[in-house]
N, C-alpha and C positions, 0 to 999 in steps of 0.2 A: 504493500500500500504506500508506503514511502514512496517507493521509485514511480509510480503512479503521478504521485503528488507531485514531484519534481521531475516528471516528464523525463523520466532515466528510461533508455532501453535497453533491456536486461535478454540476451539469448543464451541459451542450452546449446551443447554440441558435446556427443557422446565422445568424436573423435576431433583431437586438439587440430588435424592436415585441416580442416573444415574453416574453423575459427579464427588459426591462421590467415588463409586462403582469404576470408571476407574482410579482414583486416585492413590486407595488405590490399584488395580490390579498393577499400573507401578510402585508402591513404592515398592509391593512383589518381582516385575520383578529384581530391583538393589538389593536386598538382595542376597546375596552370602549364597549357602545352605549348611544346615549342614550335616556333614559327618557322618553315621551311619554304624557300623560295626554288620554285620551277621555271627558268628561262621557257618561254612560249615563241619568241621569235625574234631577229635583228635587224634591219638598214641601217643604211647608209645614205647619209642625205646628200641627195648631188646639187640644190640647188636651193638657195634661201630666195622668198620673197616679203618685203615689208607689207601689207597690205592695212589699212587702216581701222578703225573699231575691229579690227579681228587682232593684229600682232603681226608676229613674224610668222611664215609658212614656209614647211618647209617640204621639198621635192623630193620624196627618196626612191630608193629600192629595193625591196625586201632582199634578204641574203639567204635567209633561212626561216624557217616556222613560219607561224603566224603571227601579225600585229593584231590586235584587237581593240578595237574601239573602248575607250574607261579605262583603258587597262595601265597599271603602273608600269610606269619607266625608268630607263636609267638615261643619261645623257655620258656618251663615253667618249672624250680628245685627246688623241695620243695617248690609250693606253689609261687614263684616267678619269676619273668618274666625276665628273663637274655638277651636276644636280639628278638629283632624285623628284619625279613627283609622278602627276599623270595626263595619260594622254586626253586632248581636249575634245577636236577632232580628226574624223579620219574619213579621207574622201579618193574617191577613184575617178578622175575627170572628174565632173561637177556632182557628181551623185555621192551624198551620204552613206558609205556603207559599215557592216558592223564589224568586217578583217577582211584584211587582204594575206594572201597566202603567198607563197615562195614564187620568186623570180617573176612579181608585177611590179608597177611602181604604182606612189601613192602619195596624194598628200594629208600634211598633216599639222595638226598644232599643238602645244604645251603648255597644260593650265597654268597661269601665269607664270611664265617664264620665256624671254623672247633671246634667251643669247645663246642661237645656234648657227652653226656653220659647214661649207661645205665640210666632207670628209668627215664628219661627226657620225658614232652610229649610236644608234638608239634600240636600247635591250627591255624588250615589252618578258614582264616576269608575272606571274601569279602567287600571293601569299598561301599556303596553307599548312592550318594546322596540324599537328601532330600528337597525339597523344603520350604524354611520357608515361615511364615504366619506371619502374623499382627496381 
């Protein structure tokens, strides 16, 4: 009746492997999971344009995977990682589309951030979780 009263949850287990086992599953449970990043796809921008109420646009061409429209990016120049954010839009000739795939070109912009250039490439990655383990 105590543990009642104070909302204690009291379980039985004939064999300790069991007790264990549930222990360690609700200890997994409060672990906060680590974040793993999957490259989806690369260009290369060959070609910037100033354009106004929109920014800088930039001309590229897929190298590999998929670009994906929202999708996080990296901004990489010689070899170095110059901002991190996301992609703004992404368009194929004048049409809005949601990725372009391997060996098209496309354009494209980055939510606020206008300082790109040719020969820059640009790394579209996906965050996902992972569940740790004990």
């Amino acid at each position: 009746k105590i543990a009642e009263n104070e909302q204690i949850d009291i379980r039985l287990y004939s064999v300790i492997y069991k007790a264990i086992e549930e222990i360690k599953s609700a200890m997994e449970g409060m672990l906060s999971p680590d974040i793993e990043e999957n490259i989806t796809g690369s260009a290369e921008i060959r070609e910037t344009f100033d354009i106004t109420k929109v920014g800088t646009v930039a001309g590229c061409f897929v190298l590999n995977g998929i670009i994906k429209r929202n999708s996080k990016i990296r901004v990489i120049r010689d070899g170095i990682v110059v901002h991190t954010g996301t992609l703004g839009s992404l368009k194929r000739f004048k049409d809005d589309v949601k990725e372009v795939k391997n060996n098209f070109e496309c354009g494209l912009n980055i939510e606020k951030y206008n300082d790109i250039k040719p020969n820059d490439i640009i790394e579209a990655f996906e965050e996902v979780e992972v569940a740790r383990t004990l």
